[in-house]
C-alpha positions in Angstrom: -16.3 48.6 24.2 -18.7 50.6 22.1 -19.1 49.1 18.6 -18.3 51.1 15.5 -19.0 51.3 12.2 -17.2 50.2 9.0 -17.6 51.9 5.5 -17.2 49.3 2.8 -16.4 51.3 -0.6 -16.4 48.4 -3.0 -14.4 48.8 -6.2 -15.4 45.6 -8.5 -16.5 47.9 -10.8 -13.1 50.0 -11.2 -10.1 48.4 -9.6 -11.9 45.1 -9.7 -12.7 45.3 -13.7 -8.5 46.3 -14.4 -8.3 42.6 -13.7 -7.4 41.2 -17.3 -10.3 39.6 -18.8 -12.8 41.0 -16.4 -13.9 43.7 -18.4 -17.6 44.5 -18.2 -20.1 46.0 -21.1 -21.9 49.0 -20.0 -25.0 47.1 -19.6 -23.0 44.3 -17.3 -21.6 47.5 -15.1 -25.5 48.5 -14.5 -26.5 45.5 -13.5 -23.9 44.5 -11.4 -24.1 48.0 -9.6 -27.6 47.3 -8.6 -26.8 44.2 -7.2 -24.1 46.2 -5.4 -27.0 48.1 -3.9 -29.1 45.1 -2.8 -26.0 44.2 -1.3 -26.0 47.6 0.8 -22.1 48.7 0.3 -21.6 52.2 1.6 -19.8 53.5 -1.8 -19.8 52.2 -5.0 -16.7 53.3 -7.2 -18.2 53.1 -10.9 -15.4 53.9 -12.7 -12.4 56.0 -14.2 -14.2 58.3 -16.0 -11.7 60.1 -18.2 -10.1 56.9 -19.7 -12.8 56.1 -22.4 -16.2 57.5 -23.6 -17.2 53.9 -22.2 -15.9 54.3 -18.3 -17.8 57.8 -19.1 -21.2 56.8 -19.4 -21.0 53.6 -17.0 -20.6 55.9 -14.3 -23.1 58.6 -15.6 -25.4 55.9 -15.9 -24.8 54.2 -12.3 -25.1 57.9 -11.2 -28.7 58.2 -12.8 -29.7 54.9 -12.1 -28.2 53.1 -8.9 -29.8 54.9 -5.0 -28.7 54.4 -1.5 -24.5 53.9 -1.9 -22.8 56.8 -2.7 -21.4 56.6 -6.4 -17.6 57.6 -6.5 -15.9 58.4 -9.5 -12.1 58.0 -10.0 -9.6 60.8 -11.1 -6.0 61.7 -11.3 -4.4 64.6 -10.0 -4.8 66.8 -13.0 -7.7 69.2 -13.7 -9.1 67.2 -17.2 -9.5 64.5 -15.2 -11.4 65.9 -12.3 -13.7 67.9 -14.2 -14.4 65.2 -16.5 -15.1 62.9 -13.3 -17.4 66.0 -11.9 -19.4 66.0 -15.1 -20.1 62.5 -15.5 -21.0 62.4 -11.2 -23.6 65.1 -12.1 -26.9 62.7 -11.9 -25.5 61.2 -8.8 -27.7 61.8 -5.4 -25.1 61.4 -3.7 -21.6 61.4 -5.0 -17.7 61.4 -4.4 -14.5 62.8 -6.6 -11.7 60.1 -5.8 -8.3 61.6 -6.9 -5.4 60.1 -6.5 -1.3 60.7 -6.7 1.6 58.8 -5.7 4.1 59.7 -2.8 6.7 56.8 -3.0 9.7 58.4 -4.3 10.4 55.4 -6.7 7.2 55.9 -8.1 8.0 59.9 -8.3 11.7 59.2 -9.5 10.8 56.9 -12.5 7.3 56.8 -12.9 6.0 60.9 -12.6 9.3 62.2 -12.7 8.3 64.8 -10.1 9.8 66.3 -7.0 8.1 66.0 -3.6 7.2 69.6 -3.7 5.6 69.6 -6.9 3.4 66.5 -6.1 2.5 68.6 -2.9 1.4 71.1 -5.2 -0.5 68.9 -7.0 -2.5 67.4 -4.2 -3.0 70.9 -3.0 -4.7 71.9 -6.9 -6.5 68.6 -6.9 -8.0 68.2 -3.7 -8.9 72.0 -3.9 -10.3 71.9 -7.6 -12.5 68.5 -6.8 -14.1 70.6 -3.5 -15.5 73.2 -5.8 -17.4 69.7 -7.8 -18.0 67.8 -4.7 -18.8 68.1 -1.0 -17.2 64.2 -0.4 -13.6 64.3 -1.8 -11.5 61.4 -1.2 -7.4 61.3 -1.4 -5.3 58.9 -2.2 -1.4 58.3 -1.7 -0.6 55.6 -4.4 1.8 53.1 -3.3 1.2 54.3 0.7 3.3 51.7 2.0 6.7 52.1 0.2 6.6 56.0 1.1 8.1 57.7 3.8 6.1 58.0 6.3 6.6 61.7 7.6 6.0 62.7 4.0 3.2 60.6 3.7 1.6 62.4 6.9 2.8 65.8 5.2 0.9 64.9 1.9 -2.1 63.6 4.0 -2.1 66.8 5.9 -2.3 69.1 2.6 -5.3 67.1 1.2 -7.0 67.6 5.0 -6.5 71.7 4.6 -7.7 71.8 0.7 -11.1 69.7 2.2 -10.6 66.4 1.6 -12.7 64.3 3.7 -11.9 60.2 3.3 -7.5 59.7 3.3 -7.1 56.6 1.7 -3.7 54.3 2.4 -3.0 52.1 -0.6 -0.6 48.8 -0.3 -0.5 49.1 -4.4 2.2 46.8 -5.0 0.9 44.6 -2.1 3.7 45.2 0.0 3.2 45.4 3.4 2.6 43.0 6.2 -0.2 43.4 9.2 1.8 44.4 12.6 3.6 46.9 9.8 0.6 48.4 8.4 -1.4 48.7 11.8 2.1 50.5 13.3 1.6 52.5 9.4 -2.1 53.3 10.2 -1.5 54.1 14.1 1.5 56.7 13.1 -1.0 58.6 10.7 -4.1 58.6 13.2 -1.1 60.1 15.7 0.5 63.0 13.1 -2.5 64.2 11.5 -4.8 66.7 12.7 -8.1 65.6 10.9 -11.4 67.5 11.8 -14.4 65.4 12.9 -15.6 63.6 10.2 -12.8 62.9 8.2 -12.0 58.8 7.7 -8.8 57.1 7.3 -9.5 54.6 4.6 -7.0 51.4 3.0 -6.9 49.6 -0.3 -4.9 46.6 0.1 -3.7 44.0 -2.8 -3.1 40.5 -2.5 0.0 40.0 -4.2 1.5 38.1 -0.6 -2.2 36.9 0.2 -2.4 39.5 2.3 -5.0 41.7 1.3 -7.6 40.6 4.1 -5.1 40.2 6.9 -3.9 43.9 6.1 -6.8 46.0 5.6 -8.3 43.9 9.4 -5.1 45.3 10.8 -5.9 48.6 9.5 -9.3 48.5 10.3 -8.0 47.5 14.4 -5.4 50.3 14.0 -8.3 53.2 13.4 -8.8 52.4 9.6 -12.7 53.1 9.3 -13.3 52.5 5.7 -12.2 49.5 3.4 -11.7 49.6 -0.4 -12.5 45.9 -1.1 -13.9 43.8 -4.2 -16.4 40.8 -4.7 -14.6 37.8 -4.7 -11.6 40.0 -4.0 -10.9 40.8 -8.4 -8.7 42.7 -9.2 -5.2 43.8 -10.9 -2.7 40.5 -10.8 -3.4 38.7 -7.0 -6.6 40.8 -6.7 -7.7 42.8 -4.0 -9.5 42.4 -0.5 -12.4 40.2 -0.5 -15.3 42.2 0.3 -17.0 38.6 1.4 -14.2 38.0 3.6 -13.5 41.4 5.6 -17.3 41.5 6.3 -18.0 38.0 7.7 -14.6 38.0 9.7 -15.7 41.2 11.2 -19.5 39.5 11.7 -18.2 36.4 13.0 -15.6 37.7 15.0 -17.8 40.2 16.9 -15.3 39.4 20.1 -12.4 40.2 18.8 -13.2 43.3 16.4 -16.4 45.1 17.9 -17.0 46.5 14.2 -20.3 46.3 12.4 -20.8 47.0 8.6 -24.3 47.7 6.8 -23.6 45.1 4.5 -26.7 43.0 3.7 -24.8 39.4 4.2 -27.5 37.5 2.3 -26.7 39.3 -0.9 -23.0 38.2 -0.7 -23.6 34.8 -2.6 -25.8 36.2 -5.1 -23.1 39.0 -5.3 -20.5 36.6 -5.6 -22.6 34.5 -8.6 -23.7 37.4 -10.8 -19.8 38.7 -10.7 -18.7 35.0 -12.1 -21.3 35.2 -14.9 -20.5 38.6 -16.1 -16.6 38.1 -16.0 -16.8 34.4 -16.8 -14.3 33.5 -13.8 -16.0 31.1 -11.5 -14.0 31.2 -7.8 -12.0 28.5 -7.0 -14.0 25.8 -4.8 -12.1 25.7 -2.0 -12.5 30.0 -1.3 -13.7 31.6 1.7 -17.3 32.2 2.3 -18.6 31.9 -1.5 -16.6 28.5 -2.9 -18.8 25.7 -3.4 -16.7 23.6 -0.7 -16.8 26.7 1.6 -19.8 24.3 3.8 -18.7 21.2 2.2 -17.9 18.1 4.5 -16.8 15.1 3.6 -14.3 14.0 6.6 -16.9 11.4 8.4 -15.4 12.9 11.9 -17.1 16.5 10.1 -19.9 14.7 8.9 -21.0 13.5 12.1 -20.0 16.8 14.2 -22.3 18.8 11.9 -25.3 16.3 12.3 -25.7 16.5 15.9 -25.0 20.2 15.8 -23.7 22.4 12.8 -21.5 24.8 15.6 -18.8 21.9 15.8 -17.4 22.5 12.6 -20.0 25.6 11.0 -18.7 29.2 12.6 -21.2 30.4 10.0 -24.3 29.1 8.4 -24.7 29.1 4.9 -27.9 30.7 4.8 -25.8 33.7 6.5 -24.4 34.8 3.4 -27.1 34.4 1.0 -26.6 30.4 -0.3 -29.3 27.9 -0.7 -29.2 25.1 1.5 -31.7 23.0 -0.5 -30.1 23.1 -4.0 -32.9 20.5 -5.8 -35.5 22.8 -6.1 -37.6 22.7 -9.2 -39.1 20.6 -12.2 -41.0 20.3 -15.5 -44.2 20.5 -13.5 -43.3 23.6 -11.2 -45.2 26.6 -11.4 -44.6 30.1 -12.3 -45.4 31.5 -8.4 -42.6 28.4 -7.0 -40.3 29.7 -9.6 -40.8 33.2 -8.7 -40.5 32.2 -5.0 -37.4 30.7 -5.9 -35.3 33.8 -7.9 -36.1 35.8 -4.3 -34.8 33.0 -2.1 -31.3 33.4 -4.5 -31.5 37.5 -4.4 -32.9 37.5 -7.8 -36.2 38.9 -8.0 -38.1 39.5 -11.1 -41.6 40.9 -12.1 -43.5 41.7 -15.2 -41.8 40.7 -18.9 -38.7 39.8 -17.1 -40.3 37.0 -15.1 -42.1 36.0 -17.9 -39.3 35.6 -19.9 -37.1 34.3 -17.5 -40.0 31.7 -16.5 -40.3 30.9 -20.3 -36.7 30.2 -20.7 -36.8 27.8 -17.3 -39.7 25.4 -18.9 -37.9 25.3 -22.2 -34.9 24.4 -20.2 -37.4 21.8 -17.6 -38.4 20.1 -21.2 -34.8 19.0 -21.6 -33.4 18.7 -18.2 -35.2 16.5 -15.4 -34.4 18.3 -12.5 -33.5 21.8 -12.5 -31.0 23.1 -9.5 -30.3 26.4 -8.2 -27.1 26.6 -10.0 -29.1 25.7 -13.3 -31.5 28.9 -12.5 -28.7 31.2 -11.4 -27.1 30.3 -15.2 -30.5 30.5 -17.0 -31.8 34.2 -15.5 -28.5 35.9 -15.4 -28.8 35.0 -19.9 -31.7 36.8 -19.6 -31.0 40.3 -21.0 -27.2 40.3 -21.0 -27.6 40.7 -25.0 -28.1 44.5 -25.3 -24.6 45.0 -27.0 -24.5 41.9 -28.8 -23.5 42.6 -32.7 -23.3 38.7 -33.4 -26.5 36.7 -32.2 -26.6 32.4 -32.8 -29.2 31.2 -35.1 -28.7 27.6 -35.7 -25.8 24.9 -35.0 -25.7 21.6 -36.7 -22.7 20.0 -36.2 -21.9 15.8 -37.7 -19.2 14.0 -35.4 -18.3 10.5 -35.0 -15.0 7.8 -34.7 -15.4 7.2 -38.8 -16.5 10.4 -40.2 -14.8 13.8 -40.2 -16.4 16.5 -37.5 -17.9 19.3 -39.4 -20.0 22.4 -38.2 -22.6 24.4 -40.1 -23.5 27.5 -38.1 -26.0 30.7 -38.8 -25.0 33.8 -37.1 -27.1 37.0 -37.4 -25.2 39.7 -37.9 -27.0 43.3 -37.6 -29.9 42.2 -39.4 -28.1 39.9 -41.8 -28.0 36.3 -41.5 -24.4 34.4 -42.1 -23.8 31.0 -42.7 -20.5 29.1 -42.6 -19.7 25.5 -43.2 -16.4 24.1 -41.7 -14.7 20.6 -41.0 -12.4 20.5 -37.7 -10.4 17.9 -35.8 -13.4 17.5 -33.5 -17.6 19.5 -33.3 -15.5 22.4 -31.3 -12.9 23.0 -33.5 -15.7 22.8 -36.7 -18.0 25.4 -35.0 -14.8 27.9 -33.8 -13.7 27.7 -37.8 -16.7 28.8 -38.7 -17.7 31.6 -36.5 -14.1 32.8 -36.7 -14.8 33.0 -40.7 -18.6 34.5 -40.3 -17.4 37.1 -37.2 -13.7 38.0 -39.2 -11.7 37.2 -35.7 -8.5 36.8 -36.5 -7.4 36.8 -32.8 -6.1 34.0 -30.9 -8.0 31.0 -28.3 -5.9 31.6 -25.2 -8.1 28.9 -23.1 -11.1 26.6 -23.3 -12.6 25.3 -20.0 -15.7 23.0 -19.1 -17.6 22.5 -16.1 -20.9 20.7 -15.7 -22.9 23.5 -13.6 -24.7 20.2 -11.8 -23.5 16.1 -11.3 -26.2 14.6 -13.3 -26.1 13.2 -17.1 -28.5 15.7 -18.1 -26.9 18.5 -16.5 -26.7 21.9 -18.0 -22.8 22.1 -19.4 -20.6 25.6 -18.5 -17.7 27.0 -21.2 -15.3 29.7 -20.4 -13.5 30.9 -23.4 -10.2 33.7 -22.9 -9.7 35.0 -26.3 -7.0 37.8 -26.9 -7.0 40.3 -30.8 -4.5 43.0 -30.4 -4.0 43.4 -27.3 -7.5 43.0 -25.5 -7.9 39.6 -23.5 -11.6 39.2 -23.0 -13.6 36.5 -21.6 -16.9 34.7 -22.5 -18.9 32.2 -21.1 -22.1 30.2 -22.5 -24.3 27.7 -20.2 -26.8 24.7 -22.6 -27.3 21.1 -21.9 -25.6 20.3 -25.2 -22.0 21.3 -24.7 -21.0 22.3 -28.2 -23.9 24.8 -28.3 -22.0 26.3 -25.0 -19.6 26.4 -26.8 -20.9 28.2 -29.4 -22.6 30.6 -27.2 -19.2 31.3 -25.3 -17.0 32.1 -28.3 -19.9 34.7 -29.6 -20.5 36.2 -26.4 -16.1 36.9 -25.7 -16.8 38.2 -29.6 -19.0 40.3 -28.9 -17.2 41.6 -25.7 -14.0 42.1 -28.2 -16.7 44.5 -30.4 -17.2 46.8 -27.4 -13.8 47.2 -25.9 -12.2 47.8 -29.6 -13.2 51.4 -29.1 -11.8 51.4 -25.3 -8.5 52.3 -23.9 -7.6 52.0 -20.1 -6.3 54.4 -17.6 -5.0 52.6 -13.8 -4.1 54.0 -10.9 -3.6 53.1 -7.2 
């Protein structure tokens, strides 16, 4: 059986950002775009241009900036947002119009209010207006699997004759189940008469754990594009895991003769860089990219994977991008080991980033004995993540103890004014979140506090994930230091200064 190839069109940056909390800075969409490149997915969907200035210019800059995936932009079926979409593609090399309209009639009863003709209509305006703008238009049938299916075909069919050239199947809600989406997928590849070229494409949701399962099932059906996320983000459940569709299909080549271009080595960096930005860490235990995904502790494992890692390894770590030797550097290392080390972990740097990223790592060698790979992932992905910081830490003392009352005195500079705050707490925490609360003016409320020590030992470098929610906006932060009140501190400034960029924003959602 000849082996064919999968598109992977990875939406972290759009559907995967909607998650609550995972909202990323301009700068953070950038940079986690080009990491998306190294990673070699086919399309990268930037964003949903008309639903803030900021969505705007992350994918006009991702168009100007990020080469090889095609950049997609994301649009509803009305001409302001089209247009709007087409204007901020315009830098793009090579670029797509994704527009988008439901064809479940609960969703065209209560939600659009809309007749089946009239969104026919508007498909036909849409698909047609978005061809003028683009050569590659996609189409998509929000909430695919609670339609009917002869007037899902009929819809499809429209967008095929205005020029669209990727149909894309939606499980929005999360709905279906494999043998029912495959018998979905088979029925459309059956009705529709698509000209050479044209791709059937699926975004599935994990709201049943699903996601995966469902958009395999598509692919085996004649699905030849999946809309997938990095550590499978996304609105409630989450979407499919991009890790997981591409190393089933690379590890199951004798079930699913499939291939993908994705660059598996880049998936753990991938997985990594995603956790820093949105300050959610994966849950140990998940597939491919969980620190106990090539953990074994059974002795019966153990002993299997000593005399030959295939008894209880279908994949090898090193497959998917993650060290195997994690104890890799010290005070004494050198700056061509440590550079050597950032391209083993997908992180290369050169010129004043290396520098400063080599700077940082003895400064952090002076405190810490050993320095691990999850210590240098933490340490370079600080480096230059401040670009829309309004609220920068100066200075944290902080007195604690069993017979003296915890107080905190903290120095903030604020646009080039330096703030200074003095406050008691019931413990160090407590003291330093008074007082940045009283230097920043957040009013808002701590909605969760988490600490993890990035390595086991003493000296290790301490994680904090703060969730803090002001009118509305849940945003997350996170802050990495070998003294765990200055993590802390760093956390609740860095969700602060997240709060600073989103007040401005206002999100659109779709399919």
């Amino acid at each position: 059986m000849p082996t064919e190839y999968i598109k992977i069109f990875d939406t972290t940056l759009r559907d995967g950002e909607q998650s609550p909390g995972c909202s990323m800075t301009l700068e953070e969409k950038v940079r986690m775009a080009h990491q998306l490149a190294k990673l070699n997915v086919d399309i990268i969907e930037a964003g949903f241009p008309i639903a803030s200035q900021g969505d705007f210019d992350a994918v006009h800059r991702i168009a100007q900036e990020v080469r090889g995936p095609v950049i997609a932009g994301l649009a509803r079926a009305t001409s302001g947002d089209i247009i709007r979409c087409a204007e901020a593609l315009v830098p793009a090399t090579k670029k797509r119009i994704h527009t988008f309209i439901s064809s479940s009639d609960i969703h065209l009863k209560y939600q659009f209010k809309k007749s089946r003709e009239e969104v026919l209509k508007d498909t036909e305006m849409a698909v047609g207006l978005a061809k003028k703008h683009a050569e590659d238009v996609e189409f998509s049938a929000m909430d695919a699997t609670r339609s009917d299916w002869d007037y899902l075909a009929k819809m499809f069919q429209v967008a095929i004759d205005c020029g669209a050239t990727t149909l894309n199947v939606p499980d929005t809600v999360g709905y279906t189940v494999p043998s029912e989406f495959f018998d979905l997928i088979s029925f459309l590849k059956s009705k529709l008469k698509m000209p050479s070229g044209v791709v059937l494409s699926v975004h599935c949701h994990n709201d049943l754990g699903l996601a995966v399962a469902n958009s395999l099932a598509a692919v085996q059906a004649g699905a030849r594009q999946v809309e997938c996320t990095v550590n499978g983000i996304g609105e409630r459940a989450g979407n499919a895991s991009l890790e997981e569709i591409v190393m089933t299909l690379n590890v199951r080549k004798d079930k699913m003769t499939f291939v993908t271009g994705v660059k598996t080595e880049q998936i753990y960096p991938s997985s990594k860089l995603l956790s820093y930005i949105t300050g959610i860490n994966v849950q140990p235990n998940k597939a491919i990219v969980g620190d106990n995904a090539f953990a074994h502790e059974s002795g019966i494992h153990q002993d299997g994977v000593l005399k030959h890692e295939l008894t209880y390894e279908i994949m090898t770590p090193q497959s998917v991008g993650m060290p195997k030797n994690r104890l890799v550097l010290g005070k004494h290392s050198g700056r061509h080991a440590f550079r050597d080390r950032l391209v083993a972990l997908g992180m290369p740097l050169e010129g004043s980033a290396l520098e400063s990223a080599f700077s940082a790592f003895k400064d952090l060698s002076d405190r810490k004995k050993n320095i691990y790979d999850e210590d240098i992932i933490a340490l370079v992905e600080g480096q230059g993540m401040g670009e829309t910081e309004k609220f920068r830490l100066e200075s944290l003392h902080v007195v604690s103890g069993n017979r003296t009352t915890p107080e905190a005195i903290v120095e903030v500079m604020t646009e080039g004014n330096l703030k200074k705050d003095v406050q008691q707490g019931d413990g160090p925490v407590d003291a330093v979140f008074k007082a940045l609360r009283k230097i920043t003016g957040f009013e808002g409320s701590l909605d969760r506090y988490h600490v993890t020590a990035i390595t086991g030992d003493t000296d290790a470098q301490g994680e904090v994930f703060v969730t803090l929610t002001d009118k509305g906006k849940t945003v997350r932060g996170s802050g990495a230091h070998t003294d765990i009140i200055m993590a802390s501190a760093i956390a609740f400034l860095s969700a602060i200064n997240r709060l600073e960029y989103y007040q401005a924003r206002q999100g659109v959602r779709g399919i």
